[in-house]
N, C-alpha and C positions, 0 to 999 in steps of 0.2 A: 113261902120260899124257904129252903134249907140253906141249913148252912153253908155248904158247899157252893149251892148258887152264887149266893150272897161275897162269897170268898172269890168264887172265880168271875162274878161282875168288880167288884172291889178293883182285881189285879188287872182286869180290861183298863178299867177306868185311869189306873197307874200309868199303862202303857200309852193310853190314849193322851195325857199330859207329856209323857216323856218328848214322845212322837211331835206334838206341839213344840215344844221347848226345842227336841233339834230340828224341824225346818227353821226355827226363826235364830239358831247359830247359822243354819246354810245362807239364810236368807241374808244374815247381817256381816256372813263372810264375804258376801260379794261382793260389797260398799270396801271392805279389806283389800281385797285382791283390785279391783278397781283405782281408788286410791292408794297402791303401792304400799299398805302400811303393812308390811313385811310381820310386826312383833303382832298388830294385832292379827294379824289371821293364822300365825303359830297359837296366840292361845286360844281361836276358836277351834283350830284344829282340838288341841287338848280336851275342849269345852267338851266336844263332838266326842270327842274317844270316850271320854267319859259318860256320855250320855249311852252310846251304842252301849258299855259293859253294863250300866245299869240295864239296858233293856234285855240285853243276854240273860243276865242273872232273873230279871221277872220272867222272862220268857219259861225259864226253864219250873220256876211255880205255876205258872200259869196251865203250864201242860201238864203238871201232878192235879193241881186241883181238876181241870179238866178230863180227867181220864174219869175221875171219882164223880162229877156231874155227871158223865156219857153214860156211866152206872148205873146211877141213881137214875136217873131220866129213861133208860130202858126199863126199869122196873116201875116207874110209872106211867109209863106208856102203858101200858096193860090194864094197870086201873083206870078207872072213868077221872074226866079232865074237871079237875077243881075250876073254881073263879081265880084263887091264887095262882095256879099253875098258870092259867092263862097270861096272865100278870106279869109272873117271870119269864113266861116266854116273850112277849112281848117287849120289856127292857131287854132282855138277851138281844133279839134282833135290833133294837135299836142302838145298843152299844155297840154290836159288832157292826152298825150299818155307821157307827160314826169313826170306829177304827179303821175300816177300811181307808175311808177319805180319810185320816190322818196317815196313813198310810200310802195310799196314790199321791197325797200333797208333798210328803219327803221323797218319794220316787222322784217327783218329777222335779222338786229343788236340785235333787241330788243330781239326775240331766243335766239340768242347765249349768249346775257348780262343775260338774266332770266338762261341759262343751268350753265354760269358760275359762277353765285351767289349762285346756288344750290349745285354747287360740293363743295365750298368754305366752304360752311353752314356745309357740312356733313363730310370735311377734318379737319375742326375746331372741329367739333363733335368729330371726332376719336382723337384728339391729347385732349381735356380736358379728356374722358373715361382712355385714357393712362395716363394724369395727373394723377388723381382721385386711377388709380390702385395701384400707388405706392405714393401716399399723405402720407401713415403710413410708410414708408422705408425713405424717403426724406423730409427735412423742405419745407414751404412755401417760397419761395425765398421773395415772397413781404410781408411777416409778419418779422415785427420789433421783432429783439431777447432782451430779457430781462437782464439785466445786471446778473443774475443767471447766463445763459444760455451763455452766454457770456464767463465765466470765464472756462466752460470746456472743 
C-alpha cells in the first residue's frame, strides 16, 4: 500500500468519526429541543457547527490526497495486480462502504432534526395565536403592574 493510500484511508477514517460524533449531537439535540432546554441545544448547535468546519477543512485533504491516489492507481492499473494492491483495495471499499452509512445515518438524523424543528416552530406558532386571542381577556403575565393597578 503507498503512501498516499494509506493517507487518504487515514482521512476517511477521520471523517468517518467526525460523521459519528455529529449524528450523536443531532441525535442528543433532540432530547434538547424536546425538553425545552433552550441553552442546551444552542451549544449543540455550536457543537454541530464546529463539527461541520472540521469536516469542511478534512474534506478539502481528502480530495488533494485523493486526486494523487486516482494517479497513482491509474498507473497501476496497467501493471499486473499485486496481493498488496488487492488488500488496499479491499480496505478502500470497505472504508468507503462504512462512510457512506455514516453518511445516510446524519442524512437521516438531519430529516428528522429539520421535521422536528418544524413542528416545534408551528406548535409555538399555535400556542402565541392562542396567546394573542385572549391578550384583551387576560393581563401580560410578564408586564410589570403599576402600583394603580395594584391596588384593585
Amino acid at each position: 500500500m503507498t503512501a498516499e493510500t494509506t493517507r487518504y484511508l487515514e482521512l476517511l477514517e477521520q471523517r468517518i468519526a467526525l460523521m459519528g460524533s455529529l449524528a450523536e449531537e443531532l441525535a442528543a439535540s433532540r432530547v434538547d429541543v424536546v425538553g425545552l432546554d433552550i441553552a442546551g441545544l444552542e451549544a449543540r448547535i455550536l457543537k454541530q457547527e464546529g463539527l461541520c468546519v472540521e469536516i469542511r477543512a478534512l474534506d478539502t485533504n481528502i480530495d488533494q490526497v485523493q486526486r494523487q491516489c486516482n494517479a497513482r492507481l491509474n498507473l497501476a492499473a496497467a501493471d499486473s495486480v499485486t496481493p498488496a494492491a488487492k488488500v488496499a483495495n479491499t480496505r478502500m471499499r470497505e472504508t468507503l462502504a462504512r462512510l457512506r452509512e455514516a453518511q445516510a445515518k446524519v442524512q437521516l438524523l438531519n430529516e428528522a432534526h429539520r421535521t422536528l424543528l418544524q413542528r416545534s416552530r408551528r406548535t409555538v406558532g399555535a400556542l402565541l395565536n392562542s396567546y394573542h386571542s385572549f391578550a384583551l381577556t387576560y393581563p401580560d403575565p410578564s408586564s410589570r403592574r403599576t402600583s394603580s393597578e395594584e391596588r384593585v
